[in-house]
N, C-alpha and C positions, 0 to 999 in steps of 0.2 A: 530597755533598748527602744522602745514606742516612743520614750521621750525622746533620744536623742535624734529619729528620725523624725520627729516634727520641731526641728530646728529649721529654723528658713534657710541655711545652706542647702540644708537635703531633702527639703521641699520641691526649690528649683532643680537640683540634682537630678530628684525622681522625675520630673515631669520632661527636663532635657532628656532622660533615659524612656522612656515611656514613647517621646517624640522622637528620639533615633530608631527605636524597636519598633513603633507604625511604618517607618520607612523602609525599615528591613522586610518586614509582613508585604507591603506592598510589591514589594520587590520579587518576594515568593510567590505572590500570588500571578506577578508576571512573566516569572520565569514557568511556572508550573503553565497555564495558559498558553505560553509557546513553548511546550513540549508536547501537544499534540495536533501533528497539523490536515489540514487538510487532504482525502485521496488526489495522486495526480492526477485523474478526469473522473470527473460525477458523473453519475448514471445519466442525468437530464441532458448531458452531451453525448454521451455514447450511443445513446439510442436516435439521435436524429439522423438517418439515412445518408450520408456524403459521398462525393463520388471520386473509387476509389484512385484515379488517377492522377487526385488534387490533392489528395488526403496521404499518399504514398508513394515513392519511389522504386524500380528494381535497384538493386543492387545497396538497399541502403537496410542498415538493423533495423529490426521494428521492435522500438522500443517501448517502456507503458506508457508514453503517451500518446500514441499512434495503435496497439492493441488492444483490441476488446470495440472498437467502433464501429458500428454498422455502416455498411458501404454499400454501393451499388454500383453498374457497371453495366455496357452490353459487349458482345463477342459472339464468339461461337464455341461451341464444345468442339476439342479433334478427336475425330473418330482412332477407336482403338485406341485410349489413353486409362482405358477403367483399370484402377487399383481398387484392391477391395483391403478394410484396414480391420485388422480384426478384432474383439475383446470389447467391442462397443454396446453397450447397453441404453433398452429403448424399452420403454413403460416395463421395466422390472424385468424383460426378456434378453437373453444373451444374442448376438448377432454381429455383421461387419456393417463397416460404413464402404459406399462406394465412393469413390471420389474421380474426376476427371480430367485432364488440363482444359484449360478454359483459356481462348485466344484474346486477350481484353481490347477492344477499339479503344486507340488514341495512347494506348501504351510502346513506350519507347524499346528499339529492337522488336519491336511485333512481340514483343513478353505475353505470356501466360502466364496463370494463377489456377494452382491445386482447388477446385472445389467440391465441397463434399455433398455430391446429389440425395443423400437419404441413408436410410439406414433396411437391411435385407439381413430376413431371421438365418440363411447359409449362405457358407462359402462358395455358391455357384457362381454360372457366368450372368453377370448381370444384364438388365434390358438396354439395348443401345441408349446412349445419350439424344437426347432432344436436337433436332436439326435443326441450322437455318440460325438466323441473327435474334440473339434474347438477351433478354435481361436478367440480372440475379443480383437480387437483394440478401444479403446475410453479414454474419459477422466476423470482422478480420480478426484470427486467433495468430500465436506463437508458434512456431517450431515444437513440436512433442520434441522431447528428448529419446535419443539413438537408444534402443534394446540391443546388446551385445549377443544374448544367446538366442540369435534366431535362427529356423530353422530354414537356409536359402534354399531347398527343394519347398518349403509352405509357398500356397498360392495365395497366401495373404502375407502384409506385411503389419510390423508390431507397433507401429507410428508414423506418423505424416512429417518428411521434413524435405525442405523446399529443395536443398543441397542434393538430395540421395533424386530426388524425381526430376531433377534438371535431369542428372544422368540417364535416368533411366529415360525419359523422353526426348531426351538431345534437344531442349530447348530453355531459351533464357526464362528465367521465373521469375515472380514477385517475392519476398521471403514471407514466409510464412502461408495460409491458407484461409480458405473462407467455407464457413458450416453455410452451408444456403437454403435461407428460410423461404426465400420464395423466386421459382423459375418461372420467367413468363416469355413472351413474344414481346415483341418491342410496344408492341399494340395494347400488350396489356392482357393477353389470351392466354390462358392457363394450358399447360402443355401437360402429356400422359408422359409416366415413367412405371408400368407394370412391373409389378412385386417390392417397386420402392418407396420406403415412407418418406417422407419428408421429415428434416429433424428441427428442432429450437433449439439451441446453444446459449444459456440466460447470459447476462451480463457478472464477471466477475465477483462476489463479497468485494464491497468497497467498506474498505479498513482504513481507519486514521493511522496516520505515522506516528511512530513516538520517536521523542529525542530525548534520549535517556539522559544526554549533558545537560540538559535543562533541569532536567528534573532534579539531578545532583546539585546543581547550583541552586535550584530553589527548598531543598533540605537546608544546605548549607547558609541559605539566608536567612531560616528560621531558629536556625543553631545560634549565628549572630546576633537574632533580636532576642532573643532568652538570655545571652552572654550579656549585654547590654542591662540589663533588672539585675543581674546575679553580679555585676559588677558593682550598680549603686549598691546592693544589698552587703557586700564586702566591707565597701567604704564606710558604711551606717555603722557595721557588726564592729571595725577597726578604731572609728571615734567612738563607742560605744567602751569598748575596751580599754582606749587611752583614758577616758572619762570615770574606768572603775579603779584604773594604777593611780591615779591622780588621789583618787579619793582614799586608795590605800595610801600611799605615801604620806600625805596629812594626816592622817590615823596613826600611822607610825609617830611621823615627827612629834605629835603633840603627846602620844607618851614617852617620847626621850625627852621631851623639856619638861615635863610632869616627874620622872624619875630624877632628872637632874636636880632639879627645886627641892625635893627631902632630901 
């Protein structure tokens, strides 16, 4: 069979097949390449401060590419708005988070935004909110998902969502809420909040996306370039074959004319 593939038909043969199966590889190696793609916003963006008026609208979804950014903003806290959220954990201790509304300057309908001043090891009533016109830097999270079994006499509730604290506040909100890493005066003067810690909220695991149909199709291109050799290989194995009936059939013939002759 070695011979009949180093016939110069299936010499060219092999090398056309060889050059269609690079093409196919190529091809995997592009499709596999774009089957993981980039997160929809890298850390190096989420982390530079933007202000959240430019960066967000009320009344619109905050979707991933709009959550998880760090924002900033001035306003005021309104008095008597403290929820306290509960099941919140802070250096390994069980505790709530307090959270506020927060009137934001330059937001349309005079909107507010839920934020969360810190974190308190109990359920008490927490220290009033920081007066007067400040600033808060922290980062814009999502809607927690609604707890069904909760208990409505608890003085705490089981999640933050912008829908449930309009109501309960009777005012227009931003969607979603902000973990606030730093409350200041406008001036930049660090304000007291007794018994509350301050929280960090890191940025998101940023995860590549897979597209699994990519991925299929570049199996599938490496199925065709192996198809591709196992086809020359066919062809070689099939003249190889014609090549050995050939050889029988004159082996035949020439002993019926050898029987014929005696």
């Amino acid at each position: 069979m070695f011979k009949t593939a180093l016939k110069l038909k299936w010499i060219g043969a092999l090398i056309a097949a060889l050059a269609i199966a690079t093409g196919f590889v190529a091809l995997s190696g592009w499709q596999f390449g774009s089957s993981e793609s980039e997160p929809l916003v890298k850390v190096d963006k989420t982390e530079k401060p933007v202000q959240l008026t430019k960066h967000t609208d009320i009344g619109i979804e905050l979707l991933g590419t709009k959550a998880d950014q760090i924002v900033k903003f001035t306003g005021e806290f309104v008095p008597g708005t403290d929820q306290l959220i509960d099941d919140r954990i802070e250096d390994g201790k069980k505790g709530v988070w307090v959270i506020t509304e927060f009137k934001v300057d330059g937001a349309k309908q005079d909107a507010g935004i839920a934020v969360v001043r810190g974190w308190q090891p109990e359920a008490t009533a927490p220290s009033a909110a920081p007066k007067g016109e400040l600033e808060v830097t922290g980062r814009l999270l999502p809607n927690e998902g609604p707890e069904n079994e909760h208990d409505l006499r608890s003085k705490t509730l089981p999640s933050i969502t912008s829908a449930q604290l309009a109501n309960t506040w009777d005012s227009v909100l931003y969607n979603g809420f902000i973990s606030g890493h730093k409350i200041t005066t406008v001036k930049g003067e660090s304000v007291d909040q007794p018994g509350i810690d301050m929280i960090y909220v890191g940025p998101q695991p940023q995860e590549a996306q897979v597209n699994w149909l990519n991925v299929f199709y570049g199996i599938e291109w490496v199925v065709f370039a192996g198809f591709a050799i196992f086809l020359w290989y066919r062809m070689v194995r099939d003249d190889y074959q014609r090549d050995l009936d050939e050889i029988a059939e004159r082996a035949a013939d020439a002993r019926d004319n050898g029987t014929s002759s005696n």
